[in-house]
C-alpha positions as CSV (number, residue, x, y, z in Angstrom):
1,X,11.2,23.2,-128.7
2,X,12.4,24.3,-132.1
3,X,13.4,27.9,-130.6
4,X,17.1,28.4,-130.1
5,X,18.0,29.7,-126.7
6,X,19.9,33.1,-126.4
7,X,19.5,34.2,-130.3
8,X,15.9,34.2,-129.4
9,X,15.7,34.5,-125.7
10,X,12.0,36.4,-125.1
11,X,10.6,34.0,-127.6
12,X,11.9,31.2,-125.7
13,X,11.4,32.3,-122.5
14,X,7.4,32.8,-123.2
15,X,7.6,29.4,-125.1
16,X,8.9,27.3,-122.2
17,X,6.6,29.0,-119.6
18,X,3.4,28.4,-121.9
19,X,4.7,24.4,-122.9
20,X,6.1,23.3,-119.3
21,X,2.5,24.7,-118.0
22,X,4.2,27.0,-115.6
23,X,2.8,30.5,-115.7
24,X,0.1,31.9,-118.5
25,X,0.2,35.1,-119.6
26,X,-2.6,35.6,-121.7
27,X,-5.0,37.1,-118.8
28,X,-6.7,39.7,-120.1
29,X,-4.9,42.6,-118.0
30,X,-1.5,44.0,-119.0
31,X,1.7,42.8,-117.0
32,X,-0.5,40.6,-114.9
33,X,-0.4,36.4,-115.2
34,X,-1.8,33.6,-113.9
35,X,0.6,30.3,-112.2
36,X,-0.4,26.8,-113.0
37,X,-0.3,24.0,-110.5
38,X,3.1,23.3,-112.0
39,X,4.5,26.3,-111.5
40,X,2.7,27.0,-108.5
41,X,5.2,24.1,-106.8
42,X,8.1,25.4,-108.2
43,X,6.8,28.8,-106.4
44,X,6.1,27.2,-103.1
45,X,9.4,25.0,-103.2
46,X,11.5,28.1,-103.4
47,X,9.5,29.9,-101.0
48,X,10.3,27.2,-98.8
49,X,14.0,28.0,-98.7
50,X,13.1,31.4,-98.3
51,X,11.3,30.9,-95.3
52,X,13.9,28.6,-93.8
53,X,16.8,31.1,-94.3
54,X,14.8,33.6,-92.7
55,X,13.3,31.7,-89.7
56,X,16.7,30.1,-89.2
57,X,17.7,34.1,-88.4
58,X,15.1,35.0,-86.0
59,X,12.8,36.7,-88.5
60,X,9.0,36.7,-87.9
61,X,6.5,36.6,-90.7
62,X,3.5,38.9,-90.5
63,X,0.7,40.1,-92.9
64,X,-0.1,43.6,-93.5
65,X,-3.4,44.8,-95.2
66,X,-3.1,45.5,-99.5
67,X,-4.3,49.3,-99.4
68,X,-2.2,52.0,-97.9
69,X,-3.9,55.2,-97.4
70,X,-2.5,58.5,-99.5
71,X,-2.0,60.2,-96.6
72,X,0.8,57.6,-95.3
73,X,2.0,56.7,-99.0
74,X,3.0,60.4,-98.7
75,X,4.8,61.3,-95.5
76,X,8.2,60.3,-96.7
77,X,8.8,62.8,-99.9
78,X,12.0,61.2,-101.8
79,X,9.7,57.3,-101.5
80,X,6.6,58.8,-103.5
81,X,8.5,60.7,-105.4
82,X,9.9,57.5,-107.0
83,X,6.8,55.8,-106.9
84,X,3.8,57.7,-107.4
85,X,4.3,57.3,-110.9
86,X,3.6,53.3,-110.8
87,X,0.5,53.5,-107.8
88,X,-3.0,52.1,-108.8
89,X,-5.1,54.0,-106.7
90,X,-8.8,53.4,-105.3
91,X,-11.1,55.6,-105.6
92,X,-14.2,54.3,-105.0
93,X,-15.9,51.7,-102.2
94,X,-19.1,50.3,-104.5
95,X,-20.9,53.8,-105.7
96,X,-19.4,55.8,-103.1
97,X,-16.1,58.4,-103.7
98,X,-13.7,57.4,-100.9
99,X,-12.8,60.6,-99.1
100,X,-9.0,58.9,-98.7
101,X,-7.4,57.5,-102.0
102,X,-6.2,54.3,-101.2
103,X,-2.9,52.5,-102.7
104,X,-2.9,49.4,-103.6
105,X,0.8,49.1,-102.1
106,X,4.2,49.1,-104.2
107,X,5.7,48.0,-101.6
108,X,4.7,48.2,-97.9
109,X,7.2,50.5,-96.4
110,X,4.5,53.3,-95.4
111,X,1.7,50.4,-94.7
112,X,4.0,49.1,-91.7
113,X,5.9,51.5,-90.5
114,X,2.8,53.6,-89.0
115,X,2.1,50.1,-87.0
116,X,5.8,50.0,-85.6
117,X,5.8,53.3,-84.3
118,X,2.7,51.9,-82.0
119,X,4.5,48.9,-81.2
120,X,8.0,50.1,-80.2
121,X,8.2,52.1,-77.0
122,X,11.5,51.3,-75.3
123,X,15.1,49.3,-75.9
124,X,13.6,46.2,-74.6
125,X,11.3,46.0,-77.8
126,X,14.2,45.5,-79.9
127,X,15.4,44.0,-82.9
128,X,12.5,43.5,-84.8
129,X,12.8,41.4,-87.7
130,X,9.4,40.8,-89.9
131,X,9.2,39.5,-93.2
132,X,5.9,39.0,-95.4
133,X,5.3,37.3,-98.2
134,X,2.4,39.2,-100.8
135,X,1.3,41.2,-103.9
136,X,2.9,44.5,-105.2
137,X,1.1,46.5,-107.6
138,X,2.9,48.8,-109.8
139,X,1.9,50.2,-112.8
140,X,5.1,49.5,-114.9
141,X,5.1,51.9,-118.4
142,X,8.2,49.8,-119.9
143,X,7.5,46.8,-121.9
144,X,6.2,43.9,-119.7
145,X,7.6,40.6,-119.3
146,X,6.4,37.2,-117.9
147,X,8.4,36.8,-114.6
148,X,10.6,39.6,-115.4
149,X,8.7,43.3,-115.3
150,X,4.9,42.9,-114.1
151,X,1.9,45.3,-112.9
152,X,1.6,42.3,-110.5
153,X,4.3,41.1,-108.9
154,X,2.2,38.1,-107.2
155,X,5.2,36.8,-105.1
156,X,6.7,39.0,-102.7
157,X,8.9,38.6,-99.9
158,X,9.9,41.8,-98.0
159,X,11.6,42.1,-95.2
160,X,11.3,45.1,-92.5
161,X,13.8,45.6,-89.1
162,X,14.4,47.8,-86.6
163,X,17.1,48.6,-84.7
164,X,18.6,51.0,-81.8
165,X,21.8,51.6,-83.2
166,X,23.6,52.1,-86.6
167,X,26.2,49.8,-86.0
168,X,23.2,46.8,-85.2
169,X,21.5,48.1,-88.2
170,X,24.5,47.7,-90.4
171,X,25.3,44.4,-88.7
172,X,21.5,43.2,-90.5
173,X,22.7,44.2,-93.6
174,X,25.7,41.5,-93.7
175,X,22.8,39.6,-92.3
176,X,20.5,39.8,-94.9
177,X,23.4,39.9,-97.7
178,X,24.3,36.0,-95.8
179,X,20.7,35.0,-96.0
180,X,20.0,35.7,-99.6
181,X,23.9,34.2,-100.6
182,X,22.0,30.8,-98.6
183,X,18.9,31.2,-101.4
184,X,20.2,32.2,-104.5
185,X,23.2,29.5,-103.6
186,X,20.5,26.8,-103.2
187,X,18.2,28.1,-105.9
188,X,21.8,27.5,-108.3
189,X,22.0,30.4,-109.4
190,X,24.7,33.0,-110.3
191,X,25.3,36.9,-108.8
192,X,26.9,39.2,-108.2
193,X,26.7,41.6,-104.8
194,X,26.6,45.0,-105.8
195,X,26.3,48.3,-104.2
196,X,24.3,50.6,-106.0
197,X,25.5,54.0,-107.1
198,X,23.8,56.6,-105.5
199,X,21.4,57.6,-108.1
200,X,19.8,54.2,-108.2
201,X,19.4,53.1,-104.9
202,X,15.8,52.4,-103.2
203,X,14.0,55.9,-102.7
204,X,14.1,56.5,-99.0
205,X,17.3,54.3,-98.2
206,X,20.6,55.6,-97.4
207,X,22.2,52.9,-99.6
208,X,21.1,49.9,-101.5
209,X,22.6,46.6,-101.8
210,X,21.5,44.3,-104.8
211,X,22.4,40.9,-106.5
212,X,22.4,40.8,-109.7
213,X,22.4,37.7,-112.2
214,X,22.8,37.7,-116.1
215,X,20.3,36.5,-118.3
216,X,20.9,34.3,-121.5
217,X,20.1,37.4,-123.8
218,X,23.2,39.0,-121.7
219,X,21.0,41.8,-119.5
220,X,21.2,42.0,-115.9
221,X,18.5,40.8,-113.9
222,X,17.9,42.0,-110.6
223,X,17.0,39.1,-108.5
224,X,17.0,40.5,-104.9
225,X,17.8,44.1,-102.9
226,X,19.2,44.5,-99.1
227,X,18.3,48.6,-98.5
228,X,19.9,50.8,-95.1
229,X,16.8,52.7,-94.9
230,X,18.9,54.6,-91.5
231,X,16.6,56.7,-89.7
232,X,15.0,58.2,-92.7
233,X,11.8,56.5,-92.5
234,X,11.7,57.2,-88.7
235,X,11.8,60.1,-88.4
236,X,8.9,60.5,-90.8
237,X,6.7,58.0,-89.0
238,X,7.8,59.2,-85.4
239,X,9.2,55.7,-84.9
240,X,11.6,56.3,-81.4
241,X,12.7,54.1,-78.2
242,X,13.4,54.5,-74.7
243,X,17.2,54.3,-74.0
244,X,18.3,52.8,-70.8
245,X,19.2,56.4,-69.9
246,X,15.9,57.7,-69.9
247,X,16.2,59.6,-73.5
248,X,14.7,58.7,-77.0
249,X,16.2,57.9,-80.3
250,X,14.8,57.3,-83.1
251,X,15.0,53.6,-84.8
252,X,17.4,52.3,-87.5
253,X,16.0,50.2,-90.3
254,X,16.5,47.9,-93.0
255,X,14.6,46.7,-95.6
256,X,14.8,44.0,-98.1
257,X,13.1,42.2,-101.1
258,X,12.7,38.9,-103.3
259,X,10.3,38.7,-106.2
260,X,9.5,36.2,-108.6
261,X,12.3,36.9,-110.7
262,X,14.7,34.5,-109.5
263,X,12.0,31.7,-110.5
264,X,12.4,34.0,-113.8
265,X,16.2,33.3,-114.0
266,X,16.6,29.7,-112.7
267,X,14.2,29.0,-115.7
268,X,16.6,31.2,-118.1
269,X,20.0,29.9,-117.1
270,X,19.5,26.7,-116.6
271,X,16.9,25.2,-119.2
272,X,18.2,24.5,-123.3
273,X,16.3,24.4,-126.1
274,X,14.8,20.6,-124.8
275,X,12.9,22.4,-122.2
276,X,13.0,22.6,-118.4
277,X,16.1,21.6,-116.5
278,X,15.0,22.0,-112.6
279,X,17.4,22.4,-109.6
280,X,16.1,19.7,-107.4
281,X,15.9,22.2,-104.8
282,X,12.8,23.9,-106.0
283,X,12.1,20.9,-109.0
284,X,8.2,19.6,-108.1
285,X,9.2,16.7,-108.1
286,X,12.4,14.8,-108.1
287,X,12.0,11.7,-110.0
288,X,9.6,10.5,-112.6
289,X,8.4,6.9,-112.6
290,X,7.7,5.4,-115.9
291,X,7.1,1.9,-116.3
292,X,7.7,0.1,-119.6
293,X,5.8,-3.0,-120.2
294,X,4.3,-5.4,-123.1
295,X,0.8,-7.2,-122.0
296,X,2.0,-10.1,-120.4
297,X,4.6,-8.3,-118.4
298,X,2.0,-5.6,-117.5
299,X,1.0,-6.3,-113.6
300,X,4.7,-6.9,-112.8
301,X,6.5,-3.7,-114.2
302,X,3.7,-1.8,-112.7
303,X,3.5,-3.4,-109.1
304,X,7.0,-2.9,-109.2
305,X,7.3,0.4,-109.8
306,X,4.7,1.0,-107.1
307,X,7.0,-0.3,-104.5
308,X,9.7,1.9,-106.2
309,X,7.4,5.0,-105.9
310,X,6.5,4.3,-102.1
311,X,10.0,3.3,-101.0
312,X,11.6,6.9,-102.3
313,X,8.3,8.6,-100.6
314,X,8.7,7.4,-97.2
315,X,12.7,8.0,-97.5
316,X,11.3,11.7,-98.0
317,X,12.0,12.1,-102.2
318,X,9.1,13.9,-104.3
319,X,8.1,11.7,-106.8
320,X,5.3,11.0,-109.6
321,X,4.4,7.8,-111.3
322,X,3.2,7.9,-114.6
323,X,1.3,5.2,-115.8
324,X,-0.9,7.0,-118.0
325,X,-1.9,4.2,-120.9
326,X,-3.2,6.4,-124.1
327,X,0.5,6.9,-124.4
328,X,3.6,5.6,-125.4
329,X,6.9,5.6,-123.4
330,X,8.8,7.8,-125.6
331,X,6.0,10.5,-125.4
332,X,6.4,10.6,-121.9
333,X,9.9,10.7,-121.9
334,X,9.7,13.7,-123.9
335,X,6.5,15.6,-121.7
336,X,8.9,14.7,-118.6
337,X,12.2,16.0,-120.3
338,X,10.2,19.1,-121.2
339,X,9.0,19.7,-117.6
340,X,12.3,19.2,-116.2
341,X,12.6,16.9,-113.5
342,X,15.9,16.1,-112.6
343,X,15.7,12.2,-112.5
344,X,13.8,9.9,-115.0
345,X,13.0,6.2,-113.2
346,X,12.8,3.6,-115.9
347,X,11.0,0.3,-115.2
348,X,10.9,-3.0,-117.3
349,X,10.6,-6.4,-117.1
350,X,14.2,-6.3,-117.3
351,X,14.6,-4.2,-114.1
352,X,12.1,-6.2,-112.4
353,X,13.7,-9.7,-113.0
354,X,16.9,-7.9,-111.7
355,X,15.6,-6.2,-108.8
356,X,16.7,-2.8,-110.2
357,X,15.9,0.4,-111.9
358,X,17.6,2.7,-114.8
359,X,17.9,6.1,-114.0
360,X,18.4,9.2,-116.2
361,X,19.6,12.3,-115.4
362,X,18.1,15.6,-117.3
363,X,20.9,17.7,-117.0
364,X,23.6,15.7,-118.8
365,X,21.1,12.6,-120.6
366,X,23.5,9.8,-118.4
367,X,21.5,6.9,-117.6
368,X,22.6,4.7,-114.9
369,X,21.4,0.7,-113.8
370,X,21.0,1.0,-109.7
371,X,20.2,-1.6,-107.9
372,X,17.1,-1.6,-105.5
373,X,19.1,-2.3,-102.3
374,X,21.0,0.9,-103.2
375,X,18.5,3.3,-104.6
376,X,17.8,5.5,-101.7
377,X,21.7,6.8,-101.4
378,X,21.7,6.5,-105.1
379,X,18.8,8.7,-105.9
380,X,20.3,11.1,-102.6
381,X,23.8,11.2,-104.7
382,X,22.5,12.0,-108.0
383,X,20.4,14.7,-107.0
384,X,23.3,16.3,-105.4
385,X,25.2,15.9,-108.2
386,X,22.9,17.7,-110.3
387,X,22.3,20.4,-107.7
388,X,26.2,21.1,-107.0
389,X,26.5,20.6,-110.9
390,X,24.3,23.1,-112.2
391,X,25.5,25.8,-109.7
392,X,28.8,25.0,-111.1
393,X,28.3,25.2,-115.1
394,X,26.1,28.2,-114.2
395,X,28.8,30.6,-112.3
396,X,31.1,29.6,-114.9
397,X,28.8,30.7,-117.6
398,X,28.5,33.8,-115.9
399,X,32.1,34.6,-115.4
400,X,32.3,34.1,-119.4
401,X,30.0,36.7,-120.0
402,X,31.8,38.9,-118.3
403,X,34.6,40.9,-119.5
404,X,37.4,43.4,-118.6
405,X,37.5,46.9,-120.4
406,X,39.8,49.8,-119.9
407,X,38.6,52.0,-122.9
408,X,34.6,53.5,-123.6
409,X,34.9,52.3,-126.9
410,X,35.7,48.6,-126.1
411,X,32.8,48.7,-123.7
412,X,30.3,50.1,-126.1
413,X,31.8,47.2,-128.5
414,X,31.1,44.1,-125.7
415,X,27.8,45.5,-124.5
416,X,26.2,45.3,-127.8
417,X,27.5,41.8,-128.2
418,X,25.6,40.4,-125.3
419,X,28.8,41.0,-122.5
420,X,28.7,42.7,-119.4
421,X,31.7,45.0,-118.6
422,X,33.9,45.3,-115.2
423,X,35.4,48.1,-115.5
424,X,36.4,51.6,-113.9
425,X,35.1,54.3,-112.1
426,X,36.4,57.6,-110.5
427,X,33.2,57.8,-107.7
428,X,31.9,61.1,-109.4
429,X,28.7,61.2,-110.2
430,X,28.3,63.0,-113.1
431,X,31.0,61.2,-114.4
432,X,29.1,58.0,-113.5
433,X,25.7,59.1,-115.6
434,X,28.2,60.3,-118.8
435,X,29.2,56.5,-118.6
436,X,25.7,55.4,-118.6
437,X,24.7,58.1,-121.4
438,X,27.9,57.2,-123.7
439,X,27.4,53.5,-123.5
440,X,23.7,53.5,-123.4
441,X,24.5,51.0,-120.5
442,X,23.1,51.2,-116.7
443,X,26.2,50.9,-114.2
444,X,25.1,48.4,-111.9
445,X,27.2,49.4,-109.1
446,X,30.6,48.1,-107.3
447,X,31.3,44.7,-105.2
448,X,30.0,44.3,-101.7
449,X,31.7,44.5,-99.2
450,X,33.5,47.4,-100.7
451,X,36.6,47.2,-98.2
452,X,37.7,43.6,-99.9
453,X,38.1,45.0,-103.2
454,X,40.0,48.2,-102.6
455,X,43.3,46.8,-103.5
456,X,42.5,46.0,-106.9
457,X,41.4,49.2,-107.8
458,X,44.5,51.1,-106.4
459,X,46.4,51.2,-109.6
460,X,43.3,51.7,-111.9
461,X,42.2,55.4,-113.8
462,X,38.3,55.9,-114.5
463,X,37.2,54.7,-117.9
464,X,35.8,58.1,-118.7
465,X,37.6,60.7,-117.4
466,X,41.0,58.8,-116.5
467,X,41.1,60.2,-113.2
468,X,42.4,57.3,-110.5
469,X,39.6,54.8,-110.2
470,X,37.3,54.7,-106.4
471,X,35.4,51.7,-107.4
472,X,35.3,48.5,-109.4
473,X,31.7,48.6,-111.5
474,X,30.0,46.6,-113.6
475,X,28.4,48.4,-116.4
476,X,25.6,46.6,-118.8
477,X,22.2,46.1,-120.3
478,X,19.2,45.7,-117.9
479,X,15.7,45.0,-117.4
């Protein structure tokens, strides 16, 4: 790739996605794409961990119908308020004017909550936790990108519980902020866990929790949300339990999302202008074999790198041969370096006459001899190397490109420059959208848990109005 990196980040970004075969864009609908078998792995490797930090908590995972009808999309004022904007409605079942408009849902808030309030009748019926994974339409009027901002987001995970108290319902909210800390920690990738201010939290919820990540072009990237829904949503839905003492309550809930964006930004923070560079966590594969071999040496370098191939299988690695012979060993070197697979398994006569292997690594380029007796710990140890090692270069990169200010002007100064700004805040909300409107910035909220951070802020004044500071925010461009 000829295309440098964060001078040109959209250009690389599409570039990368269209070379390494991952996702196409070019389907003939707006913000709507199609994943290749390449990048469908990566998908189902990171939905994997996803699933196994939720299943390890006691969630459940369901599936709930695409349409919602208007009448529920509506019961709960501030939600379709917010939404009804972005809804692809249908109208019509073959010829015939359906006398209900139907949704296609944004998100499935008013699709599943009419279901729990048939489900839940006393105590004894809770916690729920349910999770499904699906497709969100939404009809997005700002400039669509691959990954990043679609009409279909075709990977979904969303999260819905119920609980009889605030304090259990606040109690899944750490909860959820733990599981998604496990994901994003194992997808190795950078955040920050932020509290929304109150004028951009989820419509419906009380308060919104979100992590946040920062892109090469130096915008934020939302790359999962945590949302106290309280008992706003049942009260609309008539969602209540027997207590033990013979009265009802309504429910508390919780809701919380993951996209496709974080496949977005483990592709954007971690790749350079050679291509791919692949967490092994979510990598297709974790090694490529490629055998290198002259015509008389052709049956042994190839026999051995079968028994190469099969020994890391059955000791449980993902691996691909490739012994394709219309090309050369270089060309493949490249094709595998551009799909970004951590390890790179050479195989000559050399290593077969010596009972070994050379291995590269695609993060740093080192190449290593290993032995064959040793290769299974070997290959174990490298990968974890590169796994611990790119979560390590990549919070550092983010800490870089973020910077303290203490004056409006500074900010304004370090925003445009790619940076995004901790500063200052007062709590006041129209002092909070004056920041936003004089930096032409989003403020992306204030650390999570807020209690831990109160210290720092004691001796700070508001960037605006110079009042003493409430809260710690982080102020930037978005997507």
């Amino acid at each position: 790739m000829a295309i440098e990196k964060e001078s040109k980040f959209m250009e690389w970004f599409n570039e990368i996605l269209q070379t390494a075969e991952i996702y196409d864009y070019r389907y003939p609908i707006k913000g709507m794409g199609v994943w290749r078998p390449y990048g469908f792995l990566m998908r189902e490797n990171m939905l994997k961990i996803i699933r196994k930090y939720l299943n390890e908590t006691g969630h459940q995972e369901v599936l709930f119908p695409l349409l919602i009808p208007e009448t529920n999309l509506r019961k709960e004022s501030e939600h379709i308020t917010a939404f009804e904007e972005e809804v692809y409605w249908v109208t019509h079942g073959g010829k015939d004017k359906l006398k209900i408009k139907y949704a296609l849902r944004p998100t499935s808030e008013t699709a599943i909550y009419p279901m729990y309030a048939l489900w839940i009748r006393s105590y004894k019926d809770l916690p729920i936790k349910y999770y499904q994974v699906v497709n969100i339409f939404r009809y997005e009027t700002k400039t669509t990108r691959p990954l990043i901002r679609v009409r279909e987001v075709t990977t979904f995970k969303e999260a819905h519980t119920v609980h009889a108290t605030r304090q259990e319902t606040e109690e899944q909210i750490k909860e959820a902020v733990q599981v998604y800390s496990k994901i994003f920690d194992e997808l190795a990738l950078p955040y920050l866990v932020l509290k929304r201010p109150a004028w951009d939290k989820f419509a419906g919820s009380e308060y919104s929790v979100a992590f946040d990540t920062i892109m090469p072009n130096g915008k934020r990237l939302q790359i999962g949300t945590v949302h106290f829904l309280g008992q706003n949503f049942s009260k609309v839905f008539e969602i209540k339990y027997l207590k033990p003492d013979g009265s009802h309550e309504y429910v508390y809930q919780t809701c919380y999302g993951i996209s496709s964006r974080p496949l977005a930004a483990v592709i954007a923070i971690h790749s350079d202008e050679r291509g791919l560079i692949l967490p092994p966590s979510i990598s297709p594969y974790h090694a490529v074999i490629i055998p290198i071999y002259y015509k008389e040496g052709k049956e042994k370098v190839l026999g051995y790198s079968l028994k190469i191939k099969n020994k890391l299988l059955k000791s449980g690695f993902r691996v691909k041969e490739d012994f394709r012979e219309e090309e050369t060993p270089g060309s493949k070197f490249y094709f595998w370096e551009m799909k970004g697979i951590p390890l790179r398994i050479e195989v000559g006569m050399e290593e077969v006459n010596n009972q070994s292997v050379t291995v590269v690594r695609r993060d740093n380029r080192q190449k290593v001899r290993v032995e064959e007796n040793i290769l299974v710990t070997k290959i174990r140890e490298l990968l974890d190397k590169i796994q611990k090692g790119l979560k390590e270069k990549a919070d550092k990169w983010m800490q870089e490109k973020i910077v303290e200010v203490h004056d409006l002007r500074d900010a304004v100064e370090k925003i445009g420059r790619g940076f995004v700004v901790k500063t200052w805040w007062c709590g006041e909300e129209k002092c909070g959208r004056d920041i936003e409107d004089k930096t032409n910035a989003k403020v992306f909220g204030f650390p999570f848990p807020w209690e831990e951070k109160q210290k720092e802020t004691s001796s700070k004044k508001c960037i605006l109005c110079g009042k003493k500071a409430k809260f710690n925010i982080f102020l930037g461009k978005s997507y």
